[in-house]
Biopython code that builds the backbone (N, CA, C, O; Angstrom):
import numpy as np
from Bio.PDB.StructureBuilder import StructureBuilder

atoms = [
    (1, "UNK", "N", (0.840, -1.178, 0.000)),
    (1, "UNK", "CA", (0.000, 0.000, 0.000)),
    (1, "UNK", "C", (0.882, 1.236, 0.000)),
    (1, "UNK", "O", (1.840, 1.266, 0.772)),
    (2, "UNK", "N", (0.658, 2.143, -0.717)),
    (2, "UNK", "CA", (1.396, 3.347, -0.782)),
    (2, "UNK", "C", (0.971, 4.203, -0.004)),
    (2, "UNK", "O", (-0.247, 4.382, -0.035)),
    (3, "UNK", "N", (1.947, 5.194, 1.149)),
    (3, "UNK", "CA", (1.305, 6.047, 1.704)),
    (3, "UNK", "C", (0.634, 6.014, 2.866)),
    (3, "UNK", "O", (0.145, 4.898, 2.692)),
    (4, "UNK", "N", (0.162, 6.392, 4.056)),
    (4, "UNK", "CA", (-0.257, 5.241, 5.348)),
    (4, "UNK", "C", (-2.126, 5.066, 5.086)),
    (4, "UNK", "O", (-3.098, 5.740, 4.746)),
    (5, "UNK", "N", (-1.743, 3.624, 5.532)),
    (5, "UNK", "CA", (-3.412, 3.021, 5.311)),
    (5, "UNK", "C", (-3.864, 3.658, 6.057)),
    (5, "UNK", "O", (-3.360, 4.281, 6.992)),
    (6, "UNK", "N", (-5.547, 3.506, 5.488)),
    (6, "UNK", "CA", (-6.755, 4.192, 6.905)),
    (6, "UNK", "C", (-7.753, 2.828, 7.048)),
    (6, "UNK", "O", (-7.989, 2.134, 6.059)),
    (7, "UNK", "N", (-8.301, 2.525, 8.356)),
    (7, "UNK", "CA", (-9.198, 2.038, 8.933)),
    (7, "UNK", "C", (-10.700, 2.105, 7.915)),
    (7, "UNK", "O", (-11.402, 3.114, 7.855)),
    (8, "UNK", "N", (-10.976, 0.890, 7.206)),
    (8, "UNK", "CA", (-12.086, 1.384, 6.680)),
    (8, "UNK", "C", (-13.488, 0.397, 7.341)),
    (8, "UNK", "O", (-14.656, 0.351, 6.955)),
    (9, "UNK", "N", (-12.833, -0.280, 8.404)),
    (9, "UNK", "CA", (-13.764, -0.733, 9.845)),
    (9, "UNK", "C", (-13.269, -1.366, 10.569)),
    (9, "UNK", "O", (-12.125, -1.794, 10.413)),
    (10, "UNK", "N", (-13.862, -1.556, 11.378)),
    (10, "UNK", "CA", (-13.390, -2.280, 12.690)),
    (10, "UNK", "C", (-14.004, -3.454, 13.474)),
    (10, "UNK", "O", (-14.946, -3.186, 14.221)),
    (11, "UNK", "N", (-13.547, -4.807, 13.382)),
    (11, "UNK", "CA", (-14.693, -5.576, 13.927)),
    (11, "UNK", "C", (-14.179, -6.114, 15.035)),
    (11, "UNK", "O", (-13.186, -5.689, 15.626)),
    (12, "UNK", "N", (-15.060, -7.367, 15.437)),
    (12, "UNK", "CA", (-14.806, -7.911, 16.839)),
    (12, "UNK", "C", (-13.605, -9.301, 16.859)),
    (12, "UNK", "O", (-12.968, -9.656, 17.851)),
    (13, "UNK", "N", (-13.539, -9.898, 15.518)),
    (13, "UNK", "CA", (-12.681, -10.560, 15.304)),
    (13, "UNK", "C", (-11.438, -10.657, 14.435)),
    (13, "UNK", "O", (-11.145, -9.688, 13.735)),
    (14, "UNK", "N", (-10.776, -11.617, 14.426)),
    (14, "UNK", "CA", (-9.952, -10.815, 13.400)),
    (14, "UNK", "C", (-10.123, -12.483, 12.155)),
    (14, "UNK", "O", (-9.273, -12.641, 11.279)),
    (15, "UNK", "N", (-11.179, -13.405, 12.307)),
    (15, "UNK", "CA", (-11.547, -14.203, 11.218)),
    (15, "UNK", "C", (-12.453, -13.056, 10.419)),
    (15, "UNK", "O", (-12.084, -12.654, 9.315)),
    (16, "UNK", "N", (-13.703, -12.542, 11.076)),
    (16, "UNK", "CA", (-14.264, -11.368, 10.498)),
    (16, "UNK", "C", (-13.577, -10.274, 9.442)),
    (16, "UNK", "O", (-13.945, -9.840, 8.350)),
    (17, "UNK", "N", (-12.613, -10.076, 10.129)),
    (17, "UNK", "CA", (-11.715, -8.787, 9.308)),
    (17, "UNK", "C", (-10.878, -9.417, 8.147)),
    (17, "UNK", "O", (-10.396, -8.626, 7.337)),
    (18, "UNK", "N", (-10.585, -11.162, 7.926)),
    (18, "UNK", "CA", (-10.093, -12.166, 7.130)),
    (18, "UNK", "C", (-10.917, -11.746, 6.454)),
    (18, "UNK", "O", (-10.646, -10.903, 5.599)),
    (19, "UNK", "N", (-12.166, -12.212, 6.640)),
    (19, "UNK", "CA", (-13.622, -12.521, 5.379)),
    (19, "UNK", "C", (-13.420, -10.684, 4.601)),
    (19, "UNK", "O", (-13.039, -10.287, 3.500)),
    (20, "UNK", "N", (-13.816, -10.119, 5.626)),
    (20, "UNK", "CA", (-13.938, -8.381, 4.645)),
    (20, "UNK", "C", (-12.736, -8.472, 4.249)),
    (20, "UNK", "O", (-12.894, -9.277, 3.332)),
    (21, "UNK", "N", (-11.466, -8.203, 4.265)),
    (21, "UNK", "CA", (-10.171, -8.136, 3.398)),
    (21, "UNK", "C", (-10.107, -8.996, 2.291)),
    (21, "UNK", "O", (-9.721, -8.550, 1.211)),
    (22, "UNK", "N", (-10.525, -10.494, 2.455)),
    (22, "UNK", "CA", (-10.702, -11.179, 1.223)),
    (22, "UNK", "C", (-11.918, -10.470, 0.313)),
    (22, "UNK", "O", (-11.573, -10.149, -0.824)),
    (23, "UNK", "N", (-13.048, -10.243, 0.624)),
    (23, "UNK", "CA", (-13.866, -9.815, -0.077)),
    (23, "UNK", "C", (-13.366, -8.313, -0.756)),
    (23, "UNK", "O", (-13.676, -7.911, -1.877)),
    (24, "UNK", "N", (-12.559, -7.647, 0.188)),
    (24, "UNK", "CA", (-12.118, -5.985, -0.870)),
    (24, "UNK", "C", (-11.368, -6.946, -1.778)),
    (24, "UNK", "O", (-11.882, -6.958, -2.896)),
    (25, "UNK", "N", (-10.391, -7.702, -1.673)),
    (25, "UNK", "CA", (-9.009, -7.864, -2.029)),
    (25, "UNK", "C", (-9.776, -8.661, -3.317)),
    (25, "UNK", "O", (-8.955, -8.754, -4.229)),
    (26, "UNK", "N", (-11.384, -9.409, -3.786)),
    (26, "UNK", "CA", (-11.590, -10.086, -4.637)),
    (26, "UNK", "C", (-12.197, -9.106, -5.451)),
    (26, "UNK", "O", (-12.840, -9.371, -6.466)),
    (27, "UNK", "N", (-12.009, -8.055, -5.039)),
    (27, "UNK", "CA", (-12.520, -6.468, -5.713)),
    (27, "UNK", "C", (-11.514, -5.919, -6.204)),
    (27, "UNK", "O", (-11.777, -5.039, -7.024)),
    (28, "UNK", "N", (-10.334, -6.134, -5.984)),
    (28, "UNK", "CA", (-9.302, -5.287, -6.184)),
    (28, "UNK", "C", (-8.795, -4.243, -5.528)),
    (28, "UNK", "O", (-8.431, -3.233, -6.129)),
    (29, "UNK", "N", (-8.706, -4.394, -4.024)),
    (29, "UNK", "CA", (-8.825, -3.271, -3.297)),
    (29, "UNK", "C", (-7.507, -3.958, -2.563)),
    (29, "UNK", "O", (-7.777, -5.128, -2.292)),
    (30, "UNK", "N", (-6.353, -3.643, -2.215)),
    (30, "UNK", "CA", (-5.620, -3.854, -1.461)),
    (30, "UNK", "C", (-6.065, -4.147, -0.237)),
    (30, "UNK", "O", (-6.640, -3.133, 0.159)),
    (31, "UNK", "N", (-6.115, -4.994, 0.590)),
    (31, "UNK", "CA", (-6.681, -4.719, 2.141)),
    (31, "UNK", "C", (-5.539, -5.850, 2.819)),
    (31, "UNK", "O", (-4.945, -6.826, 2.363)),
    (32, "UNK", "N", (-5.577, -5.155, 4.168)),
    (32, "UNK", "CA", (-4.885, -5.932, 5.178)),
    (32, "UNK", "C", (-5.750, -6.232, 6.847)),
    (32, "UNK", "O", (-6.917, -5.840, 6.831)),
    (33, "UNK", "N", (-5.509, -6.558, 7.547)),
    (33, "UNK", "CA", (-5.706, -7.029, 8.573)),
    (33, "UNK", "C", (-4.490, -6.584, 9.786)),
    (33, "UNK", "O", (-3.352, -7.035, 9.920)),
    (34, "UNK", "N", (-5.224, -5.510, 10.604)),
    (34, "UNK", "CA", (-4.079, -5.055, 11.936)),
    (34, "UNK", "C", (-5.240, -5.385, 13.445)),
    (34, "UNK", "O", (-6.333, -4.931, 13.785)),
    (35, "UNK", "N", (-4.468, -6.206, 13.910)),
    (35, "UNK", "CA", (-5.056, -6.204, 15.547)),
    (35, "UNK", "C", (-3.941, -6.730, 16.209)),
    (35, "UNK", "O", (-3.063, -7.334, 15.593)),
    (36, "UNK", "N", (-3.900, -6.496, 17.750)),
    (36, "UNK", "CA", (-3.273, -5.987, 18.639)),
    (36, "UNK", "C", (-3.241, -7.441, 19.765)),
    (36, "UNK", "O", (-3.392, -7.681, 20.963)),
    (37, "UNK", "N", (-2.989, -8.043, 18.693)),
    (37, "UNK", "CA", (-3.422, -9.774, 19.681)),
    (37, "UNK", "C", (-2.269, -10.814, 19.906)),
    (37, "UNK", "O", (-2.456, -11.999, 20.181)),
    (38, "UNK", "N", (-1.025, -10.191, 19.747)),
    (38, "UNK", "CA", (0.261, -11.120, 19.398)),
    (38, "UNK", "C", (0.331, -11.771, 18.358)),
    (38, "UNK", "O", (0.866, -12.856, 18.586)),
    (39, "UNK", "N", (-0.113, -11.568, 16.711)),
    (39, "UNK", "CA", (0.236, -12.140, 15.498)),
    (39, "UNK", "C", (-1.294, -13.349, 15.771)),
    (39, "UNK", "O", (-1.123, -14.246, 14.945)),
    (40, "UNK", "N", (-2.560, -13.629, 16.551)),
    (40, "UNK", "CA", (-3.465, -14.270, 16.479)),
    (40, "UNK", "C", (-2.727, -15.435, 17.567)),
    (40, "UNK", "O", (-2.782, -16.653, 17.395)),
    (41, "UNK", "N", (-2.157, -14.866, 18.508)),
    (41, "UNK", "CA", (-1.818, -16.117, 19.443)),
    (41, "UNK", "C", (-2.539, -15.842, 20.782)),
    (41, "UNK", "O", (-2.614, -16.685, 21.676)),
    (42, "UNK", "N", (-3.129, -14.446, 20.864)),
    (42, "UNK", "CA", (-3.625, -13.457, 21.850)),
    (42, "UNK", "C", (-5.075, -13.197, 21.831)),
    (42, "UNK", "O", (-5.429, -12.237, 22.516)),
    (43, "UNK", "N", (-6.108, -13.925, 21.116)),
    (43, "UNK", "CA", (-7.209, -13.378, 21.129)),
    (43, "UNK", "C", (-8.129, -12.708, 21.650)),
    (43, "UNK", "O", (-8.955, -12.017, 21.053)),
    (44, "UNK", "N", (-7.989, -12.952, 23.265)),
    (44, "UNK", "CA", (-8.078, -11.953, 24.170)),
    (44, "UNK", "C", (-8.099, -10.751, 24.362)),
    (44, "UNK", "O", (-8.861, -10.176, 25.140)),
    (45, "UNK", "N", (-6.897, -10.025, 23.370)),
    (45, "UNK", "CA", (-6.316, -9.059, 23.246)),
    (45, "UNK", "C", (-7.328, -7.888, 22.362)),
    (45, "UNK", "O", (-7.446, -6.668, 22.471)),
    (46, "UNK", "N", (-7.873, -8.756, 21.591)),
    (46, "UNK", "CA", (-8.530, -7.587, 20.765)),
    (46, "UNK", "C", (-9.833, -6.708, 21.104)),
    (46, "UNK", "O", (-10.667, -6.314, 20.288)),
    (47, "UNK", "N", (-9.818, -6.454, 22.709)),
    (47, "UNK", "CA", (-10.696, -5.586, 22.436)),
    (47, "UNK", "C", (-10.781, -4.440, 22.337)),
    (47, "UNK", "O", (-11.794, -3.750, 22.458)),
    (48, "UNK", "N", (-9.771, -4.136, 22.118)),
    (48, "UNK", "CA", (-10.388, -2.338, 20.470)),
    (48, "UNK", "C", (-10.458, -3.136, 19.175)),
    (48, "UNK", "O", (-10.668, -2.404, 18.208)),
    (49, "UNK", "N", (-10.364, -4.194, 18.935)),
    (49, "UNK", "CA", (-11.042, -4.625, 17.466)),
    (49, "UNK", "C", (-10.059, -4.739, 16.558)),
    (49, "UNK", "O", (-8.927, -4.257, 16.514)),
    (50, "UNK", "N", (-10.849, -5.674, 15.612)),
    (50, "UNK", "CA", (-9.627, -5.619, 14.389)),
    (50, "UNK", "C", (-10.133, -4.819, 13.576)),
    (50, "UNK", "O", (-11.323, -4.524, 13.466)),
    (51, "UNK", "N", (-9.041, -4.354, 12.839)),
    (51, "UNK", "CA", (-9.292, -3.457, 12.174)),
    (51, "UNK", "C", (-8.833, -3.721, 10.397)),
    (51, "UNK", "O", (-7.842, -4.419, 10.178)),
    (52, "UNK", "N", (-9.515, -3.198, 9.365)),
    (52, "UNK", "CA", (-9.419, -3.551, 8.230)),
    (52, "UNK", "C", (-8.582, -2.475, 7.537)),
    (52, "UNK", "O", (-9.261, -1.477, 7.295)),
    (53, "UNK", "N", (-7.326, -2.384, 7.152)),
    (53, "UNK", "CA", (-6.940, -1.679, 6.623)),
    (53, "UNK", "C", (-6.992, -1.565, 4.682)),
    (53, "UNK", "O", (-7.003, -2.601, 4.018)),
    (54, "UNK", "N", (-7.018, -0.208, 4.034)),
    (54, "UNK", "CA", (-6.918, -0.111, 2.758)),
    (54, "UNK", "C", (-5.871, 1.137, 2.406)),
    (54, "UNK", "O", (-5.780, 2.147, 3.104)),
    (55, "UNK", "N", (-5.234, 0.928, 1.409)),
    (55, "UNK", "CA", (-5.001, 2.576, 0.791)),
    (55, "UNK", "C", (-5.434, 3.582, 0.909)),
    (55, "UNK", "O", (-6.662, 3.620, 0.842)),
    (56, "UNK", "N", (-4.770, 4.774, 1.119)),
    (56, "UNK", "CA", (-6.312, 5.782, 0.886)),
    (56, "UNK", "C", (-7.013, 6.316, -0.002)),
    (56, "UNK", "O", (-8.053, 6.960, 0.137)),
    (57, "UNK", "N", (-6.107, 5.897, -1.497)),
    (57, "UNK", "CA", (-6.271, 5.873, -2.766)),
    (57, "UNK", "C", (-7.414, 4.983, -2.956)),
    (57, "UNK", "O", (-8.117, 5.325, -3.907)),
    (58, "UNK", "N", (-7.917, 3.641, -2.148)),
    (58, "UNK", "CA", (-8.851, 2.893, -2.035)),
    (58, "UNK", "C", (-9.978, 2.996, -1.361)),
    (58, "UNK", "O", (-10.986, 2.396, -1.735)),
    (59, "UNK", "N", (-9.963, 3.668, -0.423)),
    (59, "UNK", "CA", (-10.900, 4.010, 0.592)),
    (59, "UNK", "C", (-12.271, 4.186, 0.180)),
    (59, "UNK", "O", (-13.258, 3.545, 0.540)),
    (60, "UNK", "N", (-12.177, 5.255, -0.715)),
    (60, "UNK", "CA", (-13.693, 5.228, -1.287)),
    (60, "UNK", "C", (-14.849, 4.215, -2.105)),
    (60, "UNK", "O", (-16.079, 4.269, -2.097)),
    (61, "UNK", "N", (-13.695, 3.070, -2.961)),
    (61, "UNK", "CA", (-14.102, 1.884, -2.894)),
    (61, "UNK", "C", (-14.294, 1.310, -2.171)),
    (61, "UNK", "O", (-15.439, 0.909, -1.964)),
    (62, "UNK", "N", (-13.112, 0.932, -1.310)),
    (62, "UNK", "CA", (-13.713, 0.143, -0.003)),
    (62, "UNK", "C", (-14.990, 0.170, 0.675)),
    (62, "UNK", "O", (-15.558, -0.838, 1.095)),
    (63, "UNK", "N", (-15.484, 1.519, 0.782)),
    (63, "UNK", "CA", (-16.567, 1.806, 1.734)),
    (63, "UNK", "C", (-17.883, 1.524, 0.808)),
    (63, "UNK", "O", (-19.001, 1.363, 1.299)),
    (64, "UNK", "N", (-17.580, 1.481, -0.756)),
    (64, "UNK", "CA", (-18.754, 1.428, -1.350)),
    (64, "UNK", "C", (-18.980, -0.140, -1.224)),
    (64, "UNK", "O", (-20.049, -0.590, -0.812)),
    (65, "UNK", "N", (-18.239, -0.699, -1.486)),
    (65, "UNK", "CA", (-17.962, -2.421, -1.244)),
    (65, "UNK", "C", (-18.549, -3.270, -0.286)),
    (65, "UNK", "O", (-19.188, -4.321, -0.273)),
    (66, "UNK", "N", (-17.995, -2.233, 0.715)),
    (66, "UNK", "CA", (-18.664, -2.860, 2.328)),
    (66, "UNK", "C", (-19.986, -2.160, 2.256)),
    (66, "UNK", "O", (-20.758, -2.555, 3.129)),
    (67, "UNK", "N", (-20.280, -1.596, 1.774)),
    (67, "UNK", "CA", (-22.064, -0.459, 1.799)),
    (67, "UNK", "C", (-22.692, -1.732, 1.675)),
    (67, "UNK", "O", (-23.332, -2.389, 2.496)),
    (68, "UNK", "N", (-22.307, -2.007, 0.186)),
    (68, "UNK", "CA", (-22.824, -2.911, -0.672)),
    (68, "UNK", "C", (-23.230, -4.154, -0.122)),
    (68, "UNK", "O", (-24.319, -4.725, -0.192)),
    (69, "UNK", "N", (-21.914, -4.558, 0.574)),
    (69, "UNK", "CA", (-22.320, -6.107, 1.231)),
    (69, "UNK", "C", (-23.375, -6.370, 2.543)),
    (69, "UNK", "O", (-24.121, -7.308, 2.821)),
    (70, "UNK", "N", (-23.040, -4.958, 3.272)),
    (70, "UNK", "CA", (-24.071, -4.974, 4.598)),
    (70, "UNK", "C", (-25.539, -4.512, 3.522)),
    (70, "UNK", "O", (-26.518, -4.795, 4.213)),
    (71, "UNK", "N", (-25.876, -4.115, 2.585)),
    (71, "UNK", "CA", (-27.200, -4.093, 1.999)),
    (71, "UNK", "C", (-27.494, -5.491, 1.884)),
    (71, "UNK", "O", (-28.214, -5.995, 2.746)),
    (72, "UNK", "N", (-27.129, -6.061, 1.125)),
    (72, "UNK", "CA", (-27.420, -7.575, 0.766)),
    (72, "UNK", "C", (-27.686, -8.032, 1.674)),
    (72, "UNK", "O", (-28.855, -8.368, 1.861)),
    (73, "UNK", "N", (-26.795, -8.221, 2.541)),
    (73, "UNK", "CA", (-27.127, -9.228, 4.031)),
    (73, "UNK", "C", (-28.708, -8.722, 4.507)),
    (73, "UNK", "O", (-29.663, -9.484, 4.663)),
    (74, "UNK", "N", (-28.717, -7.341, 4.679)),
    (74, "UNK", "CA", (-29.855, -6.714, 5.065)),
    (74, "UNK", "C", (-31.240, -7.251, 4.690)),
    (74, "UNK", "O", (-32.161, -7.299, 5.504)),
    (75, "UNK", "N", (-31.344, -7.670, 3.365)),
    (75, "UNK", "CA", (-32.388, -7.995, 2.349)),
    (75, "UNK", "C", (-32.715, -9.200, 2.204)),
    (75, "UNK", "O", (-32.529, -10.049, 1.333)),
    (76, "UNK", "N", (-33.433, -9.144, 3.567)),
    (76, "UNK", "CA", (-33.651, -11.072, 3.684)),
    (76, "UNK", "C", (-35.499, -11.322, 2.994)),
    (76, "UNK", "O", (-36.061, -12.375, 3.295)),
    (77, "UNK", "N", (-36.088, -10.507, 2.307)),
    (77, "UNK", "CA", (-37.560, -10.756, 1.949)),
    (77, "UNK", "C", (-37.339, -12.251, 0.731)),
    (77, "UNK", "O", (-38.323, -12.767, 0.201)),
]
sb = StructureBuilder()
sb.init_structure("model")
sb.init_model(0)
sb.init_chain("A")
sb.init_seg("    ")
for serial, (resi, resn, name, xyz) in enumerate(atoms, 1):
    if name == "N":
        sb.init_residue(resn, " ", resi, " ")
    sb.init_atom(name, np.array(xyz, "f"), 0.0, 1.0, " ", f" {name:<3s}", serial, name[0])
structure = sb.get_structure()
């Protein structure tokens, strides 16, 4: 990533923040995975959350991406 990443959410796990980074990253969105848990040996650790990192060149995709996916889920008729 060029430039320092920004937070484009934050969840409670860091399998969670796996699934959204794979899903930008099958978009084309650079994404990474930062939490504060000893490399996933600490799970305990994460409660300020994991967090999903992108470019900031990406960001605005990102957020349309994730819009996108919490709609769907939403739309259970």
């Amino acid at each position: 990533m060029d430039g320092a990443p920004v937070p484009v959410t934050i969840v409670a796990s860091r399998t969670e923040a796996e699934l959204i980074a794979g899903l930008l990253r099958s978009n084309g969105v650079r994404a990474a995975v930062s939490a504060d848990d000893a490399g996933g040996q600490d799970p305990q650790l994460q409660l300020q959350g994991v967090r999903v990192l992108v470019a900031a060149e990406d960001e605005a995709l990102a957020r349309q991406l994730l819009a996108e996916a919490e709609a769907g889920t939403e739309d259970t008729s």
